[in-house]
Backbone as CSV, one residue per row, in Angstrom:
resi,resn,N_x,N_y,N_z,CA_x,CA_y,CA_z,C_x,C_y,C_z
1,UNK,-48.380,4.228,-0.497,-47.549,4.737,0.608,-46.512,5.720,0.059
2,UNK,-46.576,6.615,0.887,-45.398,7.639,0.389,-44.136,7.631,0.568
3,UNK,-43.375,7.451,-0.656,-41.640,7.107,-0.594,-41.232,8.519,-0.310
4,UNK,-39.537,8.963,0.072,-38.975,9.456,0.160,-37.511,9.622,-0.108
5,UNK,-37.249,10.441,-0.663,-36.151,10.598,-1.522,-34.910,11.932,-1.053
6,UNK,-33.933,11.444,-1.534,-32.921,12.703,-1.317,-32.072,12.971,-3.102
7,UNK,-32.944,14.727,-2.969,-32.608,14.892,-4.553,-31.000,15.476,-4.272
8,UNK,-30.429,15.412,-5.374,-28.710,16.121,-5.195,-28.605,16.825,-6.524
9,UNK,-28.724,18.336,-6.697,-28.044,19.069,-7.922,-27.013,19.253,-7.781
10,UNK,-25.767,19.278,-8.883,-24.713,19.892,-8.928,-24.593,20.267,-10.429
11,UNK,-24.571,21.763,-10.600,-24.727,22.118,-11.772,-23.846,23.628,-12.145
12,UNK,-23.807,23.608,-13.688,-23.768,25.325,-13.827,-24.446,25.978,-12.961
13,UNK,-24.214,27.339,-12.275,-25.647,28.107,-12.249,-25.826,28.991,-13.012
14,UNK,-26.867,29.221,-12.736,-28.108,29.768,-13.877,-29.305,30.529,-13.115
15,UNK,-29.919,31.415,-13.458,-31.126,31.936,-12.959,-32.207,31.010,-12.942
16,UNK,-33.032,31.200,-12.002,-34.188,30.372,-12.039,-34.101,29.192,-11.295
17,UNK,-33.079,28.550,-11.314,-32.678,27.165,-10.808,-33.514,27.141,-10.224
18,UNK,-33.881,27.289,-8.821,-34.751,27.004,-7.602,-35.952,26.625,-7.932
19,UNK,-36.687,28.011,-8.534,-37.627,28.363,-9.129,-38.163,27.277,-9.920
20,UNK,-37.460,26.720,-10.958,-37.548,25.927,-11.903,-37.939,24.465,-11.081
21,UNK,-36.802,24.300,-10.445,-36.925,22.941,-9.621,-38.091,22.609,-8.639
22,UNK,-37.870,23.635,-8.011,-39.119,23.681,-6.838,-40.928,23.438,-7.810
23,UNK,-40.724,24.055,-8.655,-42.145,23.772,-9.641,-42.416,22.349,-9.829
24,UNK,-40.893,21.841,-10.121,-41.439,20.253,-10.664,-41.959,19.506,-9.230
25,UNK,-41.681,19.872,-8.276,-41.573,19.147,-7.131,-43.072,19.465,-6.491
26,UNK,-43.693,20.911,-6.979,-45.024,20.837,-7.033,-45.986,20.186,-8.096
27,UNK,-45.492,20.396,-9.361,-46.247,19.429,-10.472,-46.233,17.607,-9.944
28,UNK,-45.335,17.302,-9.123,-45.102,16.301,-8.713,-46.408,16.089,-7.687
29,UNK,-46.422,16.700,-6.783,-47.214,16.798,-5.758,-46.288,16.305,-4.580
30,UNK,-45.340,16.636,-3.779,-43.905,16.415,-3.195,-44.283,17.296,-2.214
31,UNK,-44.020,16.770,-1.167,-43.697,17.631,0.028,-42.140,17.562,0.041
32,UNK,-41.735,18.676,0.624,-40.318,19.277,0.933,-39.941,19.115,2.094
33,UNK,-39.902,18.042,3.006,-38.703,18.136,3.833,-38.299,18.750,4.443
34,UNK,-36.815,19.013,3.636,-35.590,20.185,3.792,-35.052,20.291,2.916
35,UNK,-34.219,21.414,2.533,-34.023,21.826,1.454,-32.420,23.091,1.758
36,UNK,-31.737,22.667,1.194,-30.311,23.580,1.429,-30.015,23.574,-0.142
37,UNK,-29.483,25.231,-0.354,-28.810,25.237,-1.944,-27.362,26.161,-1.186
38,UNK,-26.577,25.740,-2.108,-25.038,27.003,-2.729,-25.331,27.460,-3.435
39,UNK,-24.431,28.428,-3.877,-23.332,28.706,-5.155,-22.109,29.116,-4.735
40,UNK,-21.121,28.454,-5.617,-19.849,28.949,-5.551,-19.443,29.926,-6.378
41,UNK,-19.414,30.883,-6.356,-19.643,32.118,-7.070,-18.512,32.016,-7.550
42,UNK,-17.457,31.386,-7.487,-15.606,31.445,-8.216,-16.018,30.432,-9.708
43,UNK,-16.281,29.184,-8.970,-16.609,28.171,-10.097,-18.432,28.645,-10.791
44,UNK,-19.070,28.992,-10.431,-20.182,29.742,-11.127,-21.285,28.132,-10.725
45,UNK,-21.093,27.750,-9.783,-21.497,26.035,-9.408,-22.502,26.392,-8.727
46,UNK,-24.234,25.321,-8.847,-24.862,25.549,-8.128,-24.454,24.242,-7.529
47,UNK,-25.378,23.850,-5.693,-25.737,22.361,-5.222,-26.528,22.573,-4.499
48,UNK,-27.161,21.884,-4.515,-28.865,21.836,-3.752,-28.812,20.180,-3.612
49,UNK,-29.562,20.424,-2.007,-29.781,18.933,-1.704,-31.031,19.497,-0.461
50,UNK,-31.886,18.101,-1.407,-33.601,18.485,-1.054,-34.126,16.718,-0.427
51,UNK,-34.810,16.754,0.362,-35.585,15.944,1.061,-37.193,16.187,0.436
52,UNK,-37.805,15.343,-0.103,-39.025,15.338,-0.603,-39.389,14.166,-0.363
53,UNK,-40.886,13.580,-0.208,-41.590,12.629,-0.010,-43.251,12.764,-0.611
54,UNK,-43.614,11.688,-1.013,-44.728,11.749,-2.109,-44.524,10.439,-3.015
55,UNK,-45.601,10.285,-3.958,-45.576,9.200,-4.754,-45.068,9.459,-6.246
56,UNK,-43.962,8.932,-6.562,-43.140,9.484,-7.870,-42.184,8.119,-8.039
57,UNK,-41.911,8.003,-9.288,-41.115,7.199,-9.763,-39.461,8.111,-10.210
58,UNK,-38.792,7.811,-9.497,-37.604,8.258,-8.957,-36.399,8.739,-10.597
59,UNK,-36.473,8.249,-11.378,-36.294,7.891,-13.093,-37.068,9.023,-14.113
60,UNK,-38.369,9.104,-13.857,-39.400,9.907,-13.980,-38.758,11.445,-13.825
61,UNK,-38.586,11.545,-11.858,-38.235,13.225,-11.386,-37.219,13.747,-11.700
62,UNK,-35.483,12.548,-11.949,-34.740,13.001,-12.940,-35.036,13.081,-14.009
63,UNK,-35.328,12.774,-14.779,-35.408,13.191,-16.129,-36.171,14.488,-16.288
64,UNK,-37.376,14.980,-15.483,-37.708,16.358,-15.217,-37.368,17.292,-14.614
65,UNK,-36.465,17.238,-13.875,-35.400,18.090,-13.510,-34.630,18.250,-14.402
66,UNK,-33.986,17.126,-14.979,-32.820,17.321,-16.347,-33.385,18.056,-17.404
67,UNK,-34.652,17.684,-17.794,-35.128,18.784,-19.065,-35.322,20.495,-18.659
68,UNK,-35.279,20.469,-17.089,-35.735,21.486,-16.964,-34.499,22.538,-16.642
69,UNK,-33.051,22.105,-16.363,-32.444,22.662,-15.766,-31.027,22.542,-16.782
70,UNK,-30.748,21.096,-17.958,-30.266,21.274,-18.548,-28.952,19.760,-18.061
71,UNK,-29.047,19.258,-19.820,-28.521,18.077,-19.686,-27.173,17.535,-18.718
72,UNK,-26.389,19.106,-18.582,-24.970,18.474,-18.224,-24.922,18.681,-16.707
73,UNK,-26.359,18.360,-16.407,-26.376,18.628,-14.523,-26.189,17.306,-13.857
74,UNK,-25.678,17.417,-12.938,-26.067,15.817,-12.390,-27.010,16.207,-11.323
75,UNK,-27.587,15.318,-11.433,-28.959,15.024,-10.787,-28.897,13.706,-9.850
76,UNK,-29.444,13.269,-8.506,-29.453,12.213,-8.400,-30.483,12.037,-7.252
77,UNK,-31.589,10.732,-8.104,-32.751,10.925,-6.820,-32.493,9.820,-5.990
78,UNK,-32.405,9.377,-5.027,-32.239,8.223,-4.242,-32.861,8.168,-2.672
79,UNK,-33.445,6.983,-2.660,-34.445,6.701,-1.345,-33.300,6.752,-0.356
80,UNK,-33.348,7.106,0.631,-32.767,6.758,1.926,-32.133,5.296,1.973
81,UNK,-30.997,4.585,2.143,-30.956,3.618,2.104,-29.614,2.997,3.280
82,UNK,-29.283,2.165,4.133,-28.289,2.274,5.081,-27.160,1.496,3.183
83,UNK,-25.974,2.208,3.677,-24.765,2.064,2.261,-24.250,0.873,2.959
84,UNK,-23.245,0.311,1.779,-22.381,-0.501,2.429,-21.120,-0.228,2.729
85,UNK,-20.314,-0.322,4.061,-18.775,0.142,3.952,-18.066,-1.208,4.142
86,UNK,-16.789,-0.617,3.776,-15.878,-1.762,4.345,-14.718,-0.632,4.782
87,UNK,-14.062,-1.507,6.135,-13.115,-0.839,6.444,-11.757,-1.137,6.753
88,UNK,-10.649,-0.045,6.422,-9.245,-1.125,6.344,-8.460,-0.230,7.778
89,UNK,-7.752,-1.079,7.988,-7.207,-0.890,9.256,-5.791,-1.274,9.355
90,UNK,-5.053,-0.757,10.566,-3.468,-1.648,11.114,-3.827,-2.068,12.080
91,UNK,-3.207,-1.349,13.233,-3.302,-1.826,14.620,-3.806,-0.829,15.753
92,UNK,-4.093,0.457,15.183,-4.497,1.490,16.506,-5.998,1.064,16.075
93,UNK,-6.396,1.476,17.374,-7.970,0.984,17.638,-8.985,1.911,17.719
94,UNK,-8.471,3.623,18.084,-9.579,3.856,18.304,-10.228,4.736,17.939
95,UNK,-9.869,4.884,16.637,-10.651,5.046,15.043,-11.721,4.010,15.080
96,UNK,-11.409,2.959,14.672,-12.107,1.861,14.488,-13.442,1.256,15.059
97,UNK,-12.576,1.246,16.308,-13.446,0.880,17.531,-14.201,1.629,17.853
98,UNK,-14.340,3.369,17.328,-15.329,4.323,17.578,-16.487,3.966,16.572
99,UNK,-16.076,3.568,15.178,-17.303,3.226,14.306,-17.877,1.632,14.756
100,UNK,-16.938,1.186,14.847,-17.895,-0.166,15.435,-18.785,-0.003,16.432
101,UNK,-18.246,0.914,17.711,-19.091,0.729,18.357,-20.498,1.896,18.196
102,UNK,-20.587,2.848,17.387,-21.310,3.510,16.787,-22.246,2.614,15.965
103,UNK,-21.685,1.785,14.654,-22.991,1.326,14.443,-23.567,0.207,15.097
104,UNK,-23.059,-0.278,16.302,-23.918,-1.173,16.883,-25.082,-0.429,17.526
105,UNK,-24.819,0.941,18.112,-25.743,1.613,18.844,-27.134,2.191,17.867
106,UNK,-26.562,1.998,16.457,-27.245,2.612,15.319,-26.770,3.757,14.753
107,UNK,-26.203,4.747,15.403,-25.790,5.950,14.768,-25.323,6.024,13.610
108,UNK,-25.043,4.805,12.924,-24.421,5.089,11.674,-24.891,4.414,10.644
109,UNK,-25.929,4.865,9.646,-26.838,4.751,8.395,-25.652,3.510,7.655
110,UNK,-25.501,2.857,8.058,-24.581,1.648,7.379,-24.459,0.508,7.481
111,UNK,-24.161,-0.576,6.518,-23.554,-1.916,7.000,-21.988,-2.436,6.680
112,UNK,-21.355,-2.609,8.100,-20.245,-2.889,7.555,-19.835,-4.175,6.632
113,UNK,-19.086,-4.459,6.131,-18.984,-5.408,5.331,-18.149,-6.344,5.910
114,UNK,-16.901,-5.965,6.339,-15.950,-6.068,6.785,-14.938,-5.274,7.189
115,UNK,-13.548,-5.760,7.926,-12.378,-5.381,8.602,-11.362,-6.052,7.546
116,UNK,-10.557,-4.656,7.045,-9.311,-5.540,6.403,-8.160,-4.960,6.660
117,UNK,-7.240,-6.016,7.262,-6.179,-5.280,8.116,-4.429,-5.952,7.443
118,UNK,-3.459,-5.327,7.778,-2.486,-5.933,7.225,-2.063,-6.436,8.970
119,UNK,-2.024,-5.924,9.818,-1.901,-6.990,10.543,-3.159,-7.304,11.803
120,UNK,-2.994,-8.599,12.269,-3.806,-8.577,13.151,-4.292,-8.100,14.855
121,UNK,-3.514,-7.871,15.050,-3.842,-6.747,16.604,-5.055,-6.345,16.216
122,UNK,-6.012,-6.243,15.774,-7.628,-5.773,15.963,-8.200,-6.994,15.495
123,UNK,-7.735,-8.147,15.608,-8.585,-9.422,15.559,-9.767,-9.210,16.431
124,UNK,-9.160,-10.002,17.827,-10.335,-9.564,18.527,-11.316,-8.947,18.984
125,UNK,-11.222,-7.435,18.862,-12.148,-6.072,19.176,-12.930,-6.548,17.792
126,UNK,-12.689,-6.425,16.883,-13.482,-6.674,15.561,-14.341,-7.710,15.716
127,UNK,-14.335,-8.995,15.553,-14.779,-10.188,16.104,-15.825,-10.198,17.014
128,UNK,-15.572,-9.150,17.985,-16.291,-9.019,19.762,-17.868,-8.549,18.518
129,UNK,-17.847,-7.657,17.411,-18.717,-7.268,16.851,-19.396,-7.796,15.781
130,UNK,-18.891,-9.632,16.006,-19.605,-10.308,14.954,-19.453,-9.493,13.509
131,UNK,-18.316,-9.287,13.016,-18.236,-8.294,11.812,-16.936,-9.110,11.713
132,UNK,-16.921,-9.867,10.322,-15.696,-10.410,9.590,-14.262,-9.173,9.836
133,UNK,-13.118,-10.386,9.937,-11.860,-9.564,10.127,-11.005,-10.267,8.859
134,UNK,-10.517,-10.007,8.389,-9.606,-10.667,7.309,-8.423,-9.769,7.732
135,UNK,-6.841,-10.655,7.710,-5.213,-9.847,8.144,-4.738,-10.236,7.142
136,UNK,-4.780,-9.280,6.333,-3.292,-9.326,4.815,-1.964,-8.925,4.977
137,UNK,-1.172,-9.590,5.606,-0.023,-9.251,6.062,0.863,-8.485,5.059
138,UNK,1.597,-7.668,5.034,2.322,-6.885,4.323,3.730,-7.480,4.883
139,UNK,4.600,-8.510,5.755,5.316,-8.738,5.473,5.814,-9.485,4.513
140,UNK,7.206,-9.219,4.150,8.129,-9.722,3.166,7.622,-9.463,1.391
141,UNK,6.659,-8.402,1.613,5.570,-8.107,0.214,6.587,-7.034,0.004
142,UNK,6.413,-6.901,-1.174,6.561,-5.363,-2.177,5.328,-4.717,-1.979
143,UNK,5.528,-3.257,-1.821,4.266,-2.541,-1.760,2.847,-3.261,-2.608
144,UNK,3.181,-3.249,-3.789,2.726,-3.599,-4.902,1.654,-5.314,-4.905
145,UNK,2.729,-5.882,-4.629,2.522,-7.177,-4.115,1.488,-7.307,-2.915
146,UNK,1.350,-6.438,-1.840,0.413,-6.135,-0.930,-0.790,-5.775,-1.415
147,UNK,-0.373,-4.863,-1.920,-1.924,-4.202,-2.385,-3.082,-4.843,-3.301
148,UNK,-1.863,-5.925,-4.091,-2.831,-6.897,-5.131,-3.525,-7.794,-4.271
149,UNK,-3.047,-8.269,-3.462,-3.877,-9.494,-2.758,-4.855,-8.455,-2.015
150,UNK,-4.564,-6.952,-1.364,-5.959,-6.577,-0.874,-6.888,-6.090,-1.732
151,UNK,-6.566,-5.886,-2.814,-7.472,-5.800,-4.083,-8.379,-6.363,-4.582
152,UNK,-7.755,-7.750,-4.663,-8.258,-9.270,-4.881,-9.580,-9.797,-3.725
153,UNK,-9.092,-9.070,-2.557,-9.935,-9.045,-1.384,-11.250,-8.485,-1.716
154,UNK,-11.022,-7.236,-1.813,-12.011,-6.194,-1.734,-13.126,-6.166,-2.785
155,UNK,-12.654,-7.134,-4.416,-13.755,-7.530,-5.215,-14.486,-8.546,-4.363
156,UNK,-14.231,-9.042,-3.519,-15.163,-9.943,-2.593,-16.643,-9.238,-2.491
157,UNK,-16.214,-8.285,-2.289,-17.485,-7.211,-1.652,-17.971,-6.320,-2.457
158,UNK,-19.395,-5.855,-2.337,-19.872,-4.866,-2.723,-20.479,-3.636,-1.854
159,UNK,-19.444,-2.769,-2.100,-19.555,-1.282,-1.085,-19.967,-0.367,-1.634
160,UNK,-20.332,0.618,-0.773,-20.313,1.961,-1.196,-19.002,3.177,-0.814
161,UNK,-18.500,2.752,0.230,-17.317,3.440,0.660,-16.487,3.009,1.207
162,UNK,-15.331,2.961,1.106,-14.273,2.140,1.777,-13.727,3.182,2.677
163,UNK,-13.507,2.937,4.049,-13.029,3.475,5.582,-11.556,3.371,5.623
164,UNK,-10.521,4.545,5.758,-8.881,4.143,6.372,-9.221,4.487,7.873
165,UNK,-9.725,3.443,8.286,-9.527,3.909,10.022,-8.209,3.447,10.553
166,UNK,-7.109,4.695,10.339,-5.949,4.663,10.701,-5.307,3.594,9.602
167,UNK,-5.286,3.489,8.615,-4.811,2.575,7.754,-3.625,2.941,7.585
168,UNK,-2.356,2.520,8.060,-0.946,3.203,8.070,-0.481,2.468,6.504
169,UNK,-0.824,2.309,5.049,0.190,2.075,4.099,-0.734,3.350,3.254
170,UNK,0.414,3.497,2.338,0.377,4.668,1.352,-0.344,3.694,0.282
171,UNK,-1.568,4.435,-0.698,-2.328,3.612,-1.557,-1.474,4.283,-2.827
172,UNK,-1.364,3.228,-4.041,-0.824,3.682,-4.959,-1.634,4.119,-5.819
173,UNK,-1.559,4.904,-7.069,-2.807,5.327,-8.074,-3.232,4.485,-8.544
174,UNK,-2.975,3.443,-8.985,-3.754,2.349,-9.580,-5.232,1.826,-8.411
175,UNK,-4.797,1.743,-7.282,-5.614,1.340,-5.970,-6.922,3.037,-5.908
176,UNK,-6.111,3.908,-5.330,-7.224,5.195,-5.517,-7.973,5.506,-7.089
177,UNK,-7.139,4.917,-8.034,-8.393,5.323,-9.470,-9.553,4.346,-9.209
178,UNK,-9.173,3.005,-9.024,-10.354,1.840,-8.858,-11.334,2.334,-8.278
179,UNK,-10.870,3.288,-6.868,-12.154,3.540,-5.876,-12.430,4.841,-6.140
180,UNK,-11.823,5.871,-6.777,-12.049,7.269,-6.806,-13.456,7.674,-6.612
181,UNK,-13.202,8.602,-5.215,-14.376,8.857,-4.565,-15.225,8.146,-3.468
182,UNK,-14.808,7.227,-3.400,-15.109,6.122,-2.463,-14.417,6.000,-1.139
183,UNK,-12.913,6.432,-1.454,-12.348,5.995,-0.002,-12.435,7.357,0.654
184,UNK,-12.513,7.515,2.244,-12.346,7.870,3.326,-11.084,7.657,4.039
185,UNK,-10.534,8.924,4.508,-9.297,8.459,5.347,-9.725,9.871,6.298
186,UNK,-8.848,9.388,7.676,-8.731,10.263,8.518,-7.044,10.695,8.711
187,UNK,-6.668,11.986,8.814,-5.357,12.345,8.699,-5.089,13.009,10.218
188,UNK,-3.869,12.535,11.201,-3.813,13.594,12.269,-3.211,14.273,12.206
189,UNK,-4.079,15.735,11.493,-3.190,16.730,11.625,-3.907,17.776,10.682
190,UNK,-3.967,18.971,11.397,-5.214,20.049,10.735,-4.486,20.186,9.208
191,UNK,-4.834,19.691,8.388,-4.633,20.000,7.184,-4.691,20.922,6.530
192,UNK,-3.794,22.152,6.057,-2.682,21.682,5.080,-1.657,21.501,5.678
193,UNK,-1.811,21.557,7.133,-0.037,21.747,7.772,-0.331,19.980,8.343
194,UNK,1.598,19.573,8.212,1.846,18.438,8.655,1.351,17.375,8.194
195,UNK,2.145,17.804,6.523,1.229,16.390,5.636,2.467,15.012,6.037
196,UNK,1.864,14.050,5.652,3.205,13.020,5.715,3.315,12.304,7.159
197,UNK,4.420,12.088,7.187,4.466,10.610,8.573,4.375,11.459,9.834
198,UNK,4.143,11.023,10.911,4.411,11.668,12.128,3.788,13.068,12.251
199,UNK,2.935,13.358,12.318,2.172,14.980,11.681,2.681,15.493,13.684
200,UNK,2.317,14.807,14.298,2.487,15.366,15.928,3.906,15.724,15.911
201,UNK,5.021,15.100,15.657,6.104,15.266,16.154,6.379,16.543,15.191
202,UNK,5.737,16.727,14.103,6.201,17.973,13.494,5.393,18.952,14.163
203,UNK,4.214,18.661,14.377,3.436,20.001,15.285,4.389,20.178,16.926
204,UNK,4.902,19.338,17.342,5.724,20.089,18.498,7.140,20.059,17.806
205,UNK,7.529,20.162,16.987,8.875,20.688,16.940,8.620,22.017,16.238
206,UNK,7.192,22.404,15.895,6.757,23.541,14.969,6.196,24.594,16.389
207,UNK,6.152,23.794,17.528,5.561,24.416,18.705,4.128,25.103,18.742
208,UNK,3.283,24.347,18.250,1.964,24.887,18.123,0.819,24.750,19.038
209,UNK,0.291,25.704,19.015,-1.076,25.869,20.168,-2.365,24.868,20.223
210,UNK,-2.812,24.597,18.836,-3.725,23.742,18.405,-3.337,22.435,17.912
211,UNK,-3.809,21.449,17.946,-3.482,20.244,17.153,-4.405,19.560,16.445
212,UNK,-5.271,19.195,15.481,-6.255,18.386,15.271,-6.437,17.704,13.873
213,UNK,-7.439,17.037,13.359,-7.728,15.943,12.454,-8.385,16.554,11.230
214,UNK,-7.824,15.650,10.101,-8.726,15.990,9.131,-9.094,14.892,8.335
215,UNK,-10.549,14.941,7.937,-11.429,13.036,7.302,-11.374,13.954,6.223
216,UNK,-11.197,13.031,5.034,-10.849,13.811,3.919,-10.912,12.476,2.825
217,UNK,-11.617,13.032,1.269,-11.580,12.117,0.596,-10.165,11.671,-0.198
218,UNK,-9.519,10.309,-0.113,-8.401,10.191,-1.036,-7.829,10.381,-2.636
219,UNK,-7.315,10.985,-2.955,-7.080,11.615,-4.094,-5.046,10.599,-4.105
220,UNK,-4.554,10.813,-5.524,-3.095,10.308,-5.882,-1.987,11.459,-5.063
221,UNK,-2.981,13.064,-4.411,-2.081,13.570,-3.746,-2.100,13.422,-2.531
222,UNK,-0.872,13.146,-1.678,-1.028,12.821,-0.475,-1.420,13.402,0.871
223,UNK,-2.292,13.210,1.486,-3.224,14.010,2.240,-3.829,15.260,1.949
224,UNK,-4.278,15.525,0.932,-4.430,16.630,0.115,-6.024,16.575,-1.059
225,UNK,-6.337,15.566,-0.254,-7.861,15.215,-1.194,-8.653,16.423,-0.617
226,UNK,-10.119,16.309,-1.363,-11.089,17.083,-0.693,-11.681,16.538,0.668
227,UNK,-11.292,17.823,1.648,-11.697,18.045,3.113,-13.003,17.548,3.421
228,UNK,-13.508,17.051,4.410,-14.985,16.427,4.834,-15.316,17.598,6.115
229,UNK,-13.913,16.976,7.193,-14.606,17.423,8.379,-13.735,17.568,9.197
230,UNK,-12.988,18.746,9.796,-11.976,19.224,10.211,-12.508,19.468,11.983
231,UNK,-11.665,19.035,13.116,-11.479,19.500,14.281,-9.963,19.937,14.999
232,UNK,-10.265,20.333,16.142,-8.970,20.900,16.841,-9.239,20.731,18.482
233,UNK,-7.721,20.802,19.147,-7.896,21.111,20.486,-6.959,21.444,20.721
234,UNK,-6.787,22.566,22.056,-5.894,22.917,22.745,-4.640,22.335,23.428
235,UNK,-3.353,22.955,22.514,-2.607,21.946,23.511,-1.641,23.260,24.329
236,UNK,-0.283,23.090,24.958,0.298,24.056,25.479,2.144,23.310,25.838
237,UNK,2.716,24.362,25.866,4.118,23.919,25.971,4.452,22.527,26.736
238,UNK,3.507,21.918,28.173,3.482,20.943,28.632,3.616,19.667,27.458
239,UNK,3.259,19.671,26.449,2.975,18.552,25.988,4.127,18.034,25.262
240,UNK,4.738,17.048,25.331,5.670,16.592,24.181,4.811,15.790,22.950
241,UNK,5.386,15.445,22.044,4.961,15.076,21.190,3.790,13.544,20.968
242,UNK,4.664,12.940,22.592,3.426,11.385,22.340,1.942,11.628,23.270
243,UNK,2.330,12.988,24.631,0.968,13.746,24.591,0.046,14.202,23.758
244,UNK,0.621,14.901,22.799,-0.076,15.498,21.360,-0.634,14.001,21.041
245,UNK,0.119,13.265,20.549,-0.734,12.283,20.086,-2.009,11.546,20.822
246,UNK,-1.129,11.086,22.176,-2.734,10.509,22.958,-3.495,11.843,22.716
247,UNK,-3.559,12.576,23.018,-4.612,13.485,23.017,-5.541,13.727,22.019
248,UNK,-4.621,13.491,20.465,-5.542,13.587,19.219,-6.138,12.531,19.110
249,UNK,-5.781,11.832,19.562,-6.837,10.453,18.635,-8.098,10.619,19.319
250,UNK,-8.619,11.139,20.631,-9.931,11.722,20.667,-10.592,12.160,19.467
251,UNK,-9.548,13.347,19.197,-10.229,14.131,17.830,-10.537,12.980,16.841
252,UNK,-9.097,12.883,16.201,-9.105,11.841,15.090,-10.410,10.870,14.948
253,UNK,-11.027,10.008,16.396,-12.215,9.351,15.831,-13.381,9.846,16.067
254,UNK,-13.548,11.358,16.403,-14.552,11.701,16.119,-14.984,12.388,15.249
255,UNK,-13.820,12.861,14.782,-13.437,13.793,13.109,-14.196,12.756,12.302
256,UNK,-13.321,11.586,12.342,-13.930,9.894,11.379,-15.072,9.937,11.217
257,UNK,-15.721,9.719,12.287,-17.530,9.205,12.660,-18.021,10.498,11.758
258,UNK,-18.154,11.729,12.173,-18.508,13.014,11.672,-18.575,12.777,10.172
259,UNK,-17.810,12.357,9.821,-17.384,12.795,8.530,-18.143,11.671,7.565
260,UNK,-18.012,10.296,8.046,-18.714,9.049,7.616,-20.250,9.358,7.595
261,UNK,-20.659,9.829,8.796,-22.277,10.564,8.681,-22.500,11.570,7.834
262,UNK,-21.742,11.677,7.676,-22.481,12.773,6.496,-22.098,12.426,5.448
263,UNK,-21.471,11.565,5.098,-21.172,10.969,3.707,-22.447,10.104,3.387
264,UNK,-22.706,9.728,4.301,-23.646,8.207,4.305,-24.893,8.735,4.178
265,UNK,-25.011,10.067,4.580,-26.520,10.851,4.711,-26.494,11.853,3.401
266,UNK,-25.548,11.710,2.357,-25.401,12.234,1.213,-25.595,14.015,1.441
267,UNK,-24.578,14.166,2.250,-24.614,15.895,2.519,-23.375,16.324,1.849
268,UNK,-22.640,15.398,1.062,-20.765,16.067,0.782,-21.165,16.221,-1.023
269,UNK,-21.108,17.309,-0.854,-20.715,17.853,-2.459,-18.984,17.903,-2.798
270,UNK,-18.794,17.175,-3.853,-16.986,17.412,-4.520,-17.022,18.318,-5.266
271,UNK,-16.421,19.489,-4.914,-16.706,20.769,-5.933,-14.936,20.726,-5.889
272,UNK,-14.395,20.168,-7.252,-13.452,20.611,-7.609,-12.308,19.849,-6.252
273,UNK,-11.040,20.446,-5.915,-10.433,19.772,-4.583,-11.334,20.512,-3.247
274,UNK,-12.380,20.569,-3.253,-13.034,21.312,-1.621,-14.285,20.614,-1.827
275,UNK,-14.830,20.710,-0.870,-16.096,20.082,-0.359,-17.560,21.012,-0.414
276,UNK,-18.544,21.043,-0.801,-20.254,21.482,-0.108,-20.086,20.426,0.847
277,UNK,-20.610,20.989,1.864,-21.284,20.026,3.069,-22.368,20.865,3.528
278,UNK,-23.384,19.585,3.102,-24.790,20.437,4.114,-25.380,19.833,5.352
């Protein structure tokens, strides 16, 4: 039976690349899918991400790609597989409640693991989805002190990406090195403008036309990781600042979902602080 795979280059570029690659994938005997390449012509970076199916031992096609294209590439062949997430939360819902109720419908190539919240106000909605809730309260804690017991938590599990759906505490570097690359957060507020607390109340005291979200991977700088998946909407002098807000969190969880799908469907290249997305 014929497996199927999703190849991922990220490399120098170089002439030939394609050329080169695409051969093995015929010496293979591979049908192609789909197939998207870059280059970032600043960083001199290729990325290619290919859909092939055929009978191959997955160990095998890297290592022939690697001889062929050159050791310091990363390469990575991997079957289709639903990942595991876990996701951390406070008390707004409808971040959250947009992926829950997404992967019940299926839309989302995943299994959650769990809900980990510092407080509980999303007990129940969570629960309603037969999906574990655990509440690590952050009162009377030191930052520090918080974060160890959700730490302690989170070796519970084995993930592939950890979710801030609306996760209101600041992660310290010790917490983002553990996961580097792993976590997901959604930010309200078109990024680079209105980093930090309250991003709405600075977009109407800044009086702006647009307002919207950015899912973005976490980095030690604050809201300032590499970009996933950016939206916007119209706002106008009518609005004060807690309008702006009801209004974004539309965006905000669909920015989320967006951005989780294509993580999960292995389309996000990390080139440096910016993103490939195919």
């Amino acid at each position: 039976m014929a497996s199927r795979a999703r190849v991922l280059i990220d490399c120098i570029d170089k002439k030939g690349l394609v050329y080169k690659i695409s051969k093995i994938f015929y010496e293979f005997d591979l049908n192609i899918v789909s197939n998207q390449e870059f280059v970032d012509k600043e960083s001199r970076h290729f990325f290619m991400r290919s859909v092939v199916t055929g009978d191959f031992d997955a160990q095998e096609l890297k290592n022939k790609i690697l001889n062929a294209i050159g050791d310091d590439a990363k390469v990575k062949v991997a079957e289709p597989r639903k990942k595991n997430i876990i996701l951390l939360a406070t008390k707004e819902s409808h971040a959250l409640g947009d992926i829950l109720i997404r992967h019940l419908d299926g839309e989302l190539d995943a299994n959650i693991a769990g809900v980990i919240a510092n407080r509980d106000n999303l007990k129940t909605l969570v629960e309603r989805f037969n999906i574990p809730f655990i509440c690590i309260s952050a009162d009377g804690l030191s930052r520090q002190e918080h974060e160890e017991l959700v730490l302690k938590e989170l070796e519970k599990y084995s993930f592939d990406y950890m979710v801030l759906a609306k996760y209101m505490r600041i992660l310290t570097p010790n917490f983002v090195a553990k996961y580097k690359g792993k976590i997901i957060n959604i930010h309200h507020s078109f990024l680079p403008a209105f980093i930090g607390a309250n991003p709405y109340k600075q977009a109407y005291e800044r009086g702006v036309k647009i307002i919207g979200a950015t899912a973005h991977f976490v980095t030690d700088d604050l809201d300032e990781g590499p970009i996933i998946a950016q939206d916007v909407i119209a706002v106008n002098h009518r609005y004060d600042w807690k309008d702006m807000q009801r209004a974004g969190r539309d965006v905000e969880k669909v920015v989320l979902s967006r951005a989780l799908k294509l993580v999960l469907e292995d389309r996000v290249f990390v080139n440096n602080n910016k993103t490939v997305v195919f």
